[in-house]
N, C-alpha and C positions, 0 to 999 in steps of 0.2 A: 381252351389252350391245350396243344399238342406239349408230353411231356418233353423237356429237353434234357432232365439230369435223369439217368437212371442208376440206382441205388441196390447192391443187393447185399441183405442181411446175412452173414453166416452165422447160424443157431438161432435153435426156435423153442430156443425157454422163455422166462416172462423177458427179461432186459431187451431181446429181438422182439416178441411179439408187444411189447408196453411201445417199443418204438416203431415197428408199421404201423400199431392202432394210430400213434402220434403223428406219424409221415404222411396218411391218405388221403389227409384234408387239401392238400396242395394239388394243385392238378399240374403244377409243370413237373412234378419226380413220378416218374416211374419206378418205383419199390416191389420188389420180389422178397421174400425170405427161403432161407434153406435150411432142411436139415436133417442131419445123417442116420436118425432113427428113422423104421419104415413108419413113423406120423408123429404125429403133434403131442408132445404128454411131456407131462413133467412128472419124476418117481417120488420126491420125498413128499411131506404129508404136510404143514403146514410154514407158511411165511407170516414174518410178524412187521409190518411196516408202519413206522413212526410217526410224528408231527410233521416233521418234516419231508416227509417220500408223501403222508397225504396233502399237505399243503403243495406239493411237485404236480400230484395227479392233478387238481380241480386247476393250475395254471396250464396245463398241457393240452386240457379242454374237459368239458363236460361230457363227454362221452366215454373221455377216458375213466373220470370216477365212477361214472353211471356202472363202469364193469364190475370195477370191486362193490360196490355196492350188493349187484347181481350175483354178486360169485358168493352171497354170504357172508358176508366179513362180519366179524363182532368185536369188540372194544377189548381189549384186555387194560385192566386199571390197578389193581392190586397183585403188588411185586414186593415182594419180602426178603429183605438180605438179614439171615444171622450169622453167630459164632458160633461155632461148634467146635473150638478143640481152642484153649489157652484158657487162661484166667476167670473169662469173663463166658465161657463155655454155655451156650443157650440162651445167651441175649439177644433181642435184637438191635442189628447195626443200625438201619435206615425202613423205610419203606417208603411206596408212592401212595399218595391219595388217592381212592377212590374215585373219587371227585373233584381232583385236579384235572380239569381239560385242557392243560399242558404237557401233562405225562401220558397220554392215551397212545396208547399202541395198539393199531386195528389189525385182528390175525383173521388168516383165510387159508382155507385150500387152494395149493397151488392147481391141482388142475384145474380148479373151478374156475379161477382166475385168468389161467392161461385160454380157457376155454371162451369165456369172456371175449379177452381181448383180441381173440381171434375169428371172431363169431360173425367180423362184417370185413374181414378181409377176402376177397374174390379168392375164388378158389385156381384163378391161373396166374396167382401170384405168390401160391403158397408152394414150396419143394420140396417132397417130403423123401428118405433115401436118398438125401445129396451129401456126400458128405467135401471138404474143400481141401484138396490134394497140395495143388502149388498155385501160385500166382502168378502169371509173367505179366509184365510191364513193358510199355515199349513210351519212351520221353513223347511222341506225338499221338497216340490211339490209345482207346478207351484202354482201363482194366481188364484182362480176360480171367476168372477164375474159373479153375477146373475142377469139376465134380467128378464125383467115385467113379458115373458111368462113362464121364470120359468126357461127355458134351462142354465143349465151351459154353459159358456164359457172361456176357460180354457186359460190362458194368463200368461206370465213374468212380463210385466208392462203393468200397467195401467195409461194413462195420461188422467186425465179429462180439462175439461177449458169447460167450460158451452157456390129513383133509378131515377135512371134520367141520360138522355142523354143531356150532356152539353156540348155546346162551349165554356161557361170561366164563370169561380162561384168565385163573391167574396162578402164580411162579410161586413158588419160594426156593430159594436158594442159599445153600451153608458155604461158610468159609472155613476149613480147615487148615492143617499146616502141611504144607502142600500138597491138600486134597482139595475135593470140592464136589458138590452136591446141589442137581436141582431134582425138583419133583413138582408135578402140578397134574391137575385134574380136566381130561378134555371130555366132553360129551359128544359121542359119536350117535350116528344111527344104529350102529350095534349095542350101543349100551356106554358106560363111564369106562373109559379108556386112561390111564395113570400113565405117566411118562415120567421117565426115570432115570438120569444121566449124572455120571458119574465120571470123573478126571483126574488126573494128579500129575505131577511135573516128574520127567523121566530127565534127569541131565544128560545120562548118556546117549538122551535122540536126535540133541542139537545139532550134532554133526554128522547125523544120520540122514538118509535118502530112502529110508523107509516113510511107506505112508498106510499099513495094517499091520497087526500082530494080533496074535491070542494069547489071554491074558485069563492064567489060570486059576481057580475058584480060589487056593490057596495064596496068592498074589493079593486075590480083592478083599481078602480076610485081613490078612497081615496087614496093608495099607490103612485100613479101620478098623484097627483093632480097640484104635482110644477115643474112637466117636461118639458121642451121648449114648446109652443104651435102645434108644427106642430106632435112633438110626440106624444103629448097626442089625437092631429083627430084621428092621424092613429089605438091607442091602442082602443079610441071609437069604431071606427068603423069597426073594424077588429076583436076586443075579448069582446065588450059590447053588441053584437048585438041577444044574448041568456042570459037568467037569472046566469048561471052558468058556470062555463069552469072548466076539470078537470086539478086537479093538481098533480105531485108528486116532492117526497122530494127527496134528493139527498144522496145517500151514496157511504161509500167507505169502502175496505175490511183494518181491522184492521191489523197491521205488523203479519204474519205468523212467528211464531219460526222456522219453514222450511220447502220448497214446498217439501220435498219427506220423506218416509215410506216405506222402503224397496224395492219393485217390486212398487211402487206404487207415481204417483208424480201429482201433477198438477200445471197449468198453463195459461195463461188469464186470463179472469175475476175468474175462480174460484181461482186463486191462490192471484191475487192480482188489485181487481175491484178498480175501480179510479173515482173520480168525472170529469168529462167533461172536468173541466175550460182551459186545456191544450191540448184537444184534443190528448190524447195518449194511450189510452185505446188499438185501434187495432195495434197500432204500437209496442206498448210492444209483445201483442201477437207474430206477425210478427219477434220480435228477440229471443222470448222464443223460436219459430220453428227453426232459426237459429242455436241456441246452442243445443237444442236438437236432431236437423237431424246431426248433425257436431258429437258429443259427441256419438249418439249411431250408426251411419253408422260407427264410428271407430269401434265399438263392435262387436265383434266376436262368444259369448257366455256369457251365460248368468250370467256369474260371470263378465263379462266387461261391461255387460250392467245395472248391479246393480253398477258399478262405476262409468258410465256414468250420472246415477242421482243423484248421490250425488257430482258431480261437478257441473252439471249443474241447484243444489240448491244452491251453493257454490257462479259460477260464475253469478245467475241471481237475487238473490234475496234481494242483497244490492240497485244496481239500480232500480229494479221494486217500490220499498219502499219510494227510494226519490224520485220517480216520484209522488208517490200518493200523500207522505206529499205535496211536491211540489207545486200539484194539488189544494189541501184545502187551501195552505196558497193564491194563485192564485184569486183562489175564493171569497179570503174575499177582494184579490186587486179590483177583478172586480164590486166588490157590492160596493164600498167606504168606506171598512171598513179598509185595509189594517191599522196596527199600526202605519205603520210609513210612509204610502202616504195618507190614508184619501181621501182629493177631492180636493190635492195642485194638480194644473196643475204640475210645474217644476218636485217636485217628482214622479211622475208619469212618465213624460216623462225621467226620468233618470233612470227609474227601471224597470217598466212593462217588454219591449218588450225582454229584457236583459233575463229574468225569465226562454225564450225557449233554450238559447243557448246551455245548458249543456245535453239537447236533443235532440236536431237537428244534435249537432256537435259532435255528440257521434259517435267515432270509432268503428265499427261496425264489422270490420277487426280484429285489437286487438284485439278486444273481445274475436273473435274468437278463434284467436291464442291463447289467452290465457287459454282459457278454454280445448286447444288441450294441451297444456304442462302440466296443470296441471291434467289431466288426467293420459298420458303417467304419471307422478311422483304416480300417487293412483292406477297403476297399478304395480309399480315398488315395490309399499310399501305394 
């Protein structure tokens, strides 16, 4: 079969390459991806993807899991939430099982991964120094979008969406009063590698348009100065030990009226970026490639593949939304601000861990299926 829809990716991080790996299998789409660094790399160091983003992969196909597989992935299972600053100061709040294989979160290098999933994509479908300037439209001819170099590239749809070798990775993480603290132990090829992050709630940035600042030794002092004593060695001597350390603020993409525009959709972070507190950022991505390889490998032509996005804005972008709120209202748990847990031990422990469930234990199947029927009905009508 000669292809008839042709498809080009803008960005070539995992959410673009998770969904060419997903696309290839079709023979009527023709799939390129682009992207505006001179190759293919992802910079930060690891991604942590859930029950749910691996339940996404093994529906998307075997090939797809076989990469995270390949890239190394290891289980992370032990996740530890205390107190560290009220009452009940060096308790623990909650923690996950070990041996719950409902809580498993498999972490990987992202290049490895990215590397992976790009490992059987044709090399004259990959664009690397393209970055996408503008897009014109015209109501009867394909999409044209415009690369850096200038070359048209004439396309149906456009989807945009903008390390360490480990034997067993796990968190713990403090709740203070409007601070907050994680720390955990990764095993690198160089040796044990400590990771160290640290937060606290700035009122005055909500109305702020900044997104870094530096944030000086005498700041991160002051901030924990009433932290348990053995926290406050380690923050000494681990993040006091230069005048300065850089900081950034944290955002999230505001509710989209809807991820797609004709021939035209996105997804991940460009469609709907999230704050951390939940770690769900790549996993969202992960099921936006699910519904999108599902919804346009059904597509046949390019009048079924402009239906296919407008389900699969239909069916993704209720969930994506209350992941994000989710994520914020999370965030102010983790800092001690939450409304209505503050720095009460008990409340805490009856609410926090609760917060992932409707993410983790999200049908991923269903989803599927439903996003297939309600297709099959938007092509009927």
């Amino acid at each position: 079969m000669s292809p008839s829809i042709r498809i080009a990716i803008s960005g070539g991080g995992l959410a673009g390459a998770s969904l060419i790996h997903g696309l290839l299998s079709y023979p009527q789409l023709d799939v390129h991806i682009f992207e505006r660094q001179p190759t293919f790399r992802e910079a930060d160091m690891v991604i942590g993807l859930a029950r749910n983003a691996l339940a996404a992969l093994y529906l998307i196909g075997p090939s797809e899991a076989q990469c995270l597989e390949r890239a190394g992935a290891v289980p992370m299972r032990g996740v530890r939430y205390m107190l560290a600053q009220g009452d009940d100061a060096g308790k623990l709040i909650d923690q996950t099982d070990d041996n719950d294989e409902r809580r498993v979160t498999s972490i990987v290098h992202r290049a490895d991964f990215l590397k992976e999933l790009l490992a059987d994509v044709p090399q004259e479908r990959m664009h690397a120094g393209k970055k996408l300037v503008r897009i014109d439209r015209e109501l009867t001819a394909p999409m044209s979008s415009i690369s850096r170099t200038g070359l048209p590239t004439k396309a149906q749809a456009s989807l945009g969406n903008d390390a360490v070798n480990m034997e067993d990775a796990r968190e713990c993480m403090w709740i203070g009063d409007g601070t907050y603290l994680l720390h955990n132990l990764l095993n690198t090829p160089q040796g044990p590698l400590v990771q160290f992050v640290i937060a606290s709630y700035e009122k005055d940035a909500e109305e702020s348009d900044r997104w870094h600042r530096t944030v000086t030794v005498d700041e991160i002092r002051k901030i924990y100065q009433d932290w348990p004593p053995h926290l406050y060695d380690a923050i000494e001597k681990l993040l006091c030990d230069q005048p300065e350390q850089p900081a950034m603020y944290l955002w999230e993409h505001p509710p989209a009226r809807t991820y797609t525009c004709g021939s035209i959709c996105v997804m991940g972070d460009a469609a709907h970026a999230t704050s951390p507190w939940q770690g769900s950022g790549g996993s969202m991505s992960i099921e936006d490639t699910l519904i999108l390889s599902t919804l346009l490998g059904r597509a046949k032509t390019t009048a079924e593949g402009l239906a296919a996005l407008k389900v699969y804005d239909r069916v993704r972008r209720p969930r994506t939304q209350q992941i994000v709120e989710s994520s914020r209202d999370t965030g102010l748990i983790m800092l001690g601000l939450g409304e209505q847990t503050k720095l009460d031990l008990e409340k805490l422990r009856a609410s926090l861990l609760r917060r992932w469930d409707f993410i983790v234990d999200f049908d991923n199947e269903k989803h599927q299926n439903e996003a297939l029927e309600m297709m099959e009905k938007e092509l009927i009508s």
